[in-house]
mmCIF file of the C-alpha atoms, coordinates in Angstrom:
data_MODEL
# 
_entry.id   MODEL 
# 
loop_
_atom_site.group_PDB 
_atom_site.id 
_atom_site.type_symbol 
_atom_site.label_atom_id 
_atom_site.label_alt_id 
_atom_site.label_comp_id 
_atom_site.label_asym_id 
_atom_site.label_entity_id 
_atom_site.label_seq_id 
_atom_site.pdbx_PDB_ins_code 
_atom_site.Cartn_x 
_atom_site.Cartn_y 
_atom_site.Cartn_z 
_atom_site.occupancy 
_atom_site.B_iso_or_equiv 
_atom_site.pdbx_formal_charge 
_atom_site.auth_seq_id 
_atom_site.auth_comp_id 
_atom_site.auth_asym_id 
_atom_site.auth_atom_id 
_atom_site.pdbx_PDB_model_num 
ATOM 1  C CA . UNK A 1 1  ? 60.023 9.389  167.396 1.00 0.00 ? 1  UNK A CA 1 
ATOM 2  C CA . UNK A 1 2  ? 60.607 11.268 164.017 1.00 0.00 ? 2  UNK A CA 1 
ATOM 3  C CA . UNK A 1 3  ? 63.907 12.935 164.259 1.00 0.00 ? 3  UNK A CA 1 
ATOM 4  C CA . UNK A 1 4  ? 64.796 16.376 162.388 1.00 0.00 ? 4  UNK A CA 1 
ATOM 5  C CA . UNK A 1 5  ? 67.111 14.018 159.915 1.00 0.00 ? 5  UNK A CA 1 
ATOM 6  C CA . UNK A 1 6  ? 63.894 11.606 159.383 1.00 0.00 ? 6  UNK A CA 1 
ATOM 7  C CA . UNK A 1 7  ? 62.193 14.773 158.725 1.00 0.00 ? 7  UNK A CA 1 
ATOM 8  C CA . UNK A 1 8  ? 63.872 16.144 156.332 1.00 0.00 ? 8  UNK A CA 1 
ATOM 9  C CA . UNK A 1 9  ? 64.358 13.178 154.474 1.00 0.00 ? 9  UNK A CA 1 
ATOM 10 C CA . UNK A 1 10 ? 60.983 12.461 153.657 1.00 0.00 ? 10 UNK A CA 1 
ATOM 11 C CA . UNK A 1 11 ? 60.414 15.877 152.591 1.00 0.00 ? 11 UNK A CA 1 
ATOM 12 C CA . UNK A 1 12 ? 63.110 15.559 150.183 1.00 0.00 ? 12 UNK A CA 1 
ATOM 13 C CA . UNK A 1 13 ? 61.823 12.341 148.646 1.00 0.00 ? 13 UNK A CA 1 
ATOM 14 C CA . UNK A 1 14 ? 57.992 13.442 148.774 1.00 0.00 ? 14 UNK A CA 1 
ATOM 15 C CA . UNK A 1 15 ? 59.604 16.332 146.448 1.00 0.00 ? 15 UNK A CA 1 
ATOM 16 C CA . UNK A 1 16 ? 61.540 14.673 144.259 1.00 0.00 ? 16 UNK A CA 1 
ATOM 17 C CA . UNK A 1 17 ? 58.376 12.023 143.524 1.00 0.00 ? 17 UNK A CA 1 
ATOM 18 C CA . UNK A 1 18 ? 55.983 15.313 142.899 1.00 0.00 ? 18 UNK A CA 1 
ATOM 19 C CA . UNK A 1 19 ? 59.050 16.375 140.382 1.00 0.00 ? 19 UNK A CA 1 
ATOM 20 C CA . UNK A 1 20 ? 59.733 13.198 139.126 1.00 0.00 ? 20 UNK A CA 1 
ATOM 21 C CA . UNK A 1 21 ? 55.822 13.538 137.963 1.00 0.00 ? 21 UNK A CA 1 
ATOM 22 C CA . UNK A 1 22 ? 55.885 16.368 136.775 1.00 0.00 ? 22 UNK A CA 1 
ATOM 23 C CA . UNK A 1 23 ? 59.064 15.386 134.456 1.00 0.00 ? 23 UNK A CA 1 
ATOM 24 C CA . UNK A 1 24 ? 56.800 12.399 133.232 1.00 0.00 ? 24 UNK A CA 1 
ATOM 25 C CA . UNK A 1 25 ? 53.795 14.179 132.559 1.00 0.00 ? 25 UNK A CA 1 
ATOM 26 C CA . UNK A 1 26 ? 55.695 17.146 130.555 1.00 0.00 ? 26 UNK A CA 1 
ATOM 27 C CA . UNK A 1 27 ? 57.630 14.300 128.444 1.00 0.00 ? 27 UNK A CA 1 
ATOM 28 C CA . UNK A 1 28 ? 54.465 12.846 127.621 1.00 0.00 ? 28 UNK A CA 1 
ATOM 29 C CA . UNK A 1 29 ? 52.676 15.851 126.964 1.00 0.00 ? 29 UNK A CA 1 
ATOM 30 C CA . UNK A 1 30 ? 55.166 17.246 124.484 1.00 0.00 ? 30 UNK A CA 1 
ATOM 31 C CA . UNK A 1 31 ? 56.829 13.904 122.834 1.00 0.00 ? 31 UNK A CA 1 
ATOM 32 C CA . UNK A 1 32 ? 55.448 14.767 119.556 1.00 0.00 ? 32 UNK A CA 1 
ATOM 33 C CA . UNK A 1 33 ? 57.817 17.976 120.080 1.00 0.00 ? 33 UNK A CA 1 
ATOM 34 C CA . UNK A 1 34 ? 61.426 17.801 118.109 1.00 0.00 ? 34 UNK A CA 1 
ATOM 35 C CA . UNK A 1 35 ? 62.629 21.335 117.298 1.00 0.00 ? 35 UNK A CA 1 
ATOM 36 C CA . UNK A 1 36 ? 61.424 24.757 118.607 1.00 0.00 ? 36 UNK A CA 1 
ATOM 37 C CA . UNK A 1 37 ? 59.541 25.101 114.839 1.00 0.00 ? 37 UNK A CA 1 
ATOM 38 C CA . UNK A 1 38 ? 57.013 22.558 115.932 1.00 0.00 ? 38 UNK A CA 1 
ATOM 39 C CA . UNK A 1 39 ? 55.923 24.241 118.935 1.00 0.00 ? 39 UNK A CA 1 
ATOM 40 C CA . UNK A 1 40 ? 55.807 28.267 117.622 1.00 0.00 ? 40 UNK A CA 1 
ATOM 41 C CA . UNK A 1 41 ? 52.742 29.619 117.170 1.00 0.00 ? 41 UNK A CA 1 
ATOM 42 C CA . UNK A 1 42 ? 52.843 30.214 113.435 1.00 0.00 ? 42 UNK A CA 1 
ATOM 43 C CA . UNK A 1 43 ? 52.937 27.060 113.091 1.00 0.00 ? 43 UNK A CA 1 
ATOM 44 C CA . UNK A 1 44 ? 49.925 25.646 114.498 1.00 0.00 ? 44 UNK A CA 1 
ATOM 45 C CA . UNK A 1 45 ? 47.439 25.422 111.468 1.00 0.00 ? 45 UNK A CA 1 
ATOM 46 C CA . UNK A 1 46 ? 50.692 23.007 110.113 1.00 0.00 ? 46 UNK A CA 1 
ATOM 47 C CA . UNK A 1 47 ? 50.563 20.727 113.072 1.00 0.00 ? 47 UNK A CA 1 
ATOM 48 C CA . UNK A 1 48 ? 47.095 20.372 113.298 1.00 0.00 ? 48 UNK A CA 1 
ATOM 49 C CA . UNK A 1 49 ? 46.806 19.679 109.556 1.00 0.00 ? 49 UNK A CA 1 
ATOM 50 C CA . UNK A 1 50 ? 49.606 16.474 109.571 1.00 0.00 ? 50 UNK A CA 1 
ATOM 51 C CA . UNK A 1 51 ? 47.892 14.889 113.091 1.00 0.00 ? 51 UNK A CA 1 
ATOM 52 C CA . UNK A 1 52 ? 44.612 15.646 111.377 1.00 0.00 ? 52 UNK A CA 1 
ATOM 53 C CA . UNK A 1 53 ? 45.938 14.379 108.217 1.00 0.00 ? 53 UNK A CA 1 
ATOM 54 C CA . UNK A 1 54 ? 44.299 17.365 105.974 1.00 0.00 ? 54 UNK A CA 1 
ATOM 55 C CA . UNK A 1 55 ? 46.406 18.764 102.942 1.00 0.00 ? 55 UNK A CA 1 
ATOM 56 C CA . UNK A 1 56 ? 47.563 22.098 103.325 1.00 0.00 ? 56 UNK A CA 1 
# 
C-alpha cells in the first residue's frame, strides 16, 4: 500500500527529473550564448554570418 508520504515523494522526484530536463535541454540549446548581445534580435544577421562563416 502507497502511503500519502510515498505519494508525494514520487511526485516530487518525477518533477524534479521533468525539470532537471528541461535545465539540460535549455543549456544545450543556448551554449553558444555568452552575453545578452548574442541573443538580441539586431543581432541575428551577425550570428548567422560567424556560424555560417560569411564576411559581413
Amino acid at each position: 500500500m502507497i502511503t500519502n508520504k510515498e505519494s508525494v515523494i514520487f511526485t516530487q522526484i518525477t518533477k524534479k527529473r521533468k525539470l532537471d530536463r528541461e535545465f539540460a535541454w535549455i543549456s544545450r540549446e543556448f551554449k553558444d550564448f555568452h552575453t545578452l548581445s548574442d541573443i538580441e534580435i539586431n543581432n541575428v544577421e551577425r550570428y548567422a554570418a560567424l556560424h555560417l562563416g560569411y564576411q559581413f
